[in-house]
N, C-alpha and C positions, 0 to 999 in steps of 0.2 A: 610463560615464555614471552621475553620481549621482544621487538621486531625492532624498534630504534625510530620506527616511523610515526611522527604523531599522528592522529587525525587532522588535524589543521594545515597539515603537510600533504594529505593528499581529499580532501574534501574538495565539494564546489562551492565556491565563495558565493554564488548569487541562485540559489535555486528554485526554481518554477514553483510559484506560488499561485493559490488560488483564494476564493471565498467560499464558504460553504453554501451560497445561491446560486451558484454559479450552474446552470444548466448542466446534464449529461454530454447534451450536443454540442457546446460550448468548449467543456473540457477536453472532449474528445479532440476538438479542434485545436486547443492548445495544443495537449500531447503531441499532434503531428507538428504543428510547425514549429515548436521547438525540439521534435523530435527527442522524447524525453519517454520514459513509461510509467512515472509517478506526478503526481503535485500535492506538494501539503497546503492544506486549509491553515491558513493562517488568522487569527484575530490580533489586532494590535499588537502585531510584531510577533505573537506568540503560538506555536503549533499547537492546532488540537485536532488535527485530523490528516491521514493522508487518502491517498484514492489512485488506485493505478492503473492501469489498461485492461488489465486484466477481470480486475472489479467492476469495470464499466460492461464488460463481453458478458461475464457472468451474472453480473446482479441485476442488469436489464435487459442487454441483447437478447443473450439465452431464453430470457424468459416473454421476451416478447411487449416488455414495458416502452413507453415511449419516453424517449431520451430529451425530447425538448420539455418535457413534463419534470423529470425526475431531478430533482439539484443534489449536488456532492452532499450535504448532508444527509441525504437519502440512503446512501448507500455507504460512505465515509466509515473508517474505520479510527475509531477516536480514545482506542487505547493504547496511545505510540509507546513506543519503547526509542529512548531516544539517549543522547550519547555526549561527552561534555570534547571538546579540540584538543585538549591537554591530554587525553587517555592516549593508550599507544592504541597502533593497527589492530592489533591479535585481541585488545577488549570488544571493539566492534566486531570480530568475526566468530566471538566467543557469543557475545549477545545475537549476533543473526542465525546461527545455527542453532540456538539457546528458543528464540521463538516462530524460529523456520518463514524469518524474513531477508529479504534481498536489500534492504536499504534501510538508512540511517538518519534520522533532522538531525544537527547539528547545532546544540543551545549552549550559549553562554548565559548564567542570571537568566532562566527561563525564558529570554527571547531567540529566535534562528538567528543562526550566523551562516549555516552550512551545510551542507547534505552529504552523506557520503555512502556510496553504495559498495555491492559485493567485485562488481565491475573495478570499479575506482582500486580496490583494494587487488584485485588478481592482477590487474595492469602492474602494480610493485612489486608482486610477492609470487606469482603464477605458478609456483612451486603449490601453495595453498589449495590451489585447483582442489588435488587427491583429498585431502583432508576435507575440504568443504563437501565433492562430492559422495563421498560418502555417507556422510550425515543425511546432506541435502537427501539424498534420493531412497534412504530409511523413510525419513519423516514424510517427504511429498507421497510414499506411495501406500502410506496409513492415512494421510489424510484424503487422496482422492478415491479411497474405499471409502471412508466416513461419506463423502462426498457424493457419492456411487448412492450409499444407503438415504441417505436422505432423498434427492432426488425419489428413489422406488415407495419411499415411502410417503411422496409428497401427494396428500390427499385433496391439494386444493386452499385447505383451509387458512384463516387469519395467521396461523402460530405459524404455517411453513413463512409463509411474509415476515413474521416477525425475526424467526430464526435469521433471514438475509438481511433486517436492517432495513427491510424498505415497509414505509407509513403505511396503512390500510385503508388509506384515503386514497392512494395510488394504483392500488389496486379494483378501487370501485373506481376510480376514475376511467381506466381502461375497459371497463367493463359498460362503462356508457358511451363510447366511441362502439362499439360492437352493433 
């Protein structure tokens, strides 16, 4: 099913970029003033990471890490799934509900051009709502039982650290602030 609308029609032509040194506390302070809930790491034009609000609450708040310490590589998620301008709308919401993401980098010739998120796309199509939610809220509510169980089962050790992507140098780091 075509929708008529391309991505390049309804993306953000300039979107919140970061680097992957880029401090916790740093980002965080992007995200507000531009008031945004993602940033992709960018290297020479090209995305290889993104990092959201969300990621920042749980992969270090949560856990008690200290945010001036920890840089977006730390926590970065650096298996994008990411989407070409030319595809229609319904490719992107087929890929977001596909890997139970809210947002989209936007590359032409493997460099960003654009971002396009679930928001971007319900503001055209809000009919999509139904459809999306129902996916969405299968998957989000298998994954925060997965989520639920790790936590119960988090014994401390190097491998829970590893499982969220954060160093284990970071961890002994906080452990010498104590």
């Amino acid at each position: 099913m075509e929708t008529g609308y391309k991505i390049v029609d309804i993306m953000t032509n300039k979107p919140i970029t970061a680097h992957k040194d880029m401090t916790l506390k740093d980002a965080a302070v992007l995200l507000s003033k531009e008031d945004v809930n993602s940033l992709i790491i960018v290297e020479d034009k090209k995305p290889v990471g993104i990092v959201t609000d969300e990621d920042i609450v749980r992969k270090c708040v949560a856990m008690g890490l200290d945010s001036k310490k920890l840089t977006l590589k730390d926590i970065a998620f650096t298996d994008l799934v990411m989407i070409t301008q030319d595809k229609d709308m319904m490719d992107a919401l087929k890929l977001m509900r596909e890997h139970n993401i809210r947002q989209l980098p936007v590359i032409e010739k493997n460099l960003l051009v654009g971002f396009v998120t679930l928001k971007d796309i319900l503001k055209i199509q809000p009919d999509l709502m139904d459809i999306w939610m129902e996916q969405y809220e299968l998957l989000e509510g298998s994954n925060r039982l997965k989520e639920i169980e790790d936590i119960e089962n988090d014994d401390g050790s190097e491998k829970f650290f590893k499982k969220l992507k954060i160093k284990s140098k970071l961890k002994a780091s906080s452990k010498k602030k104590k």
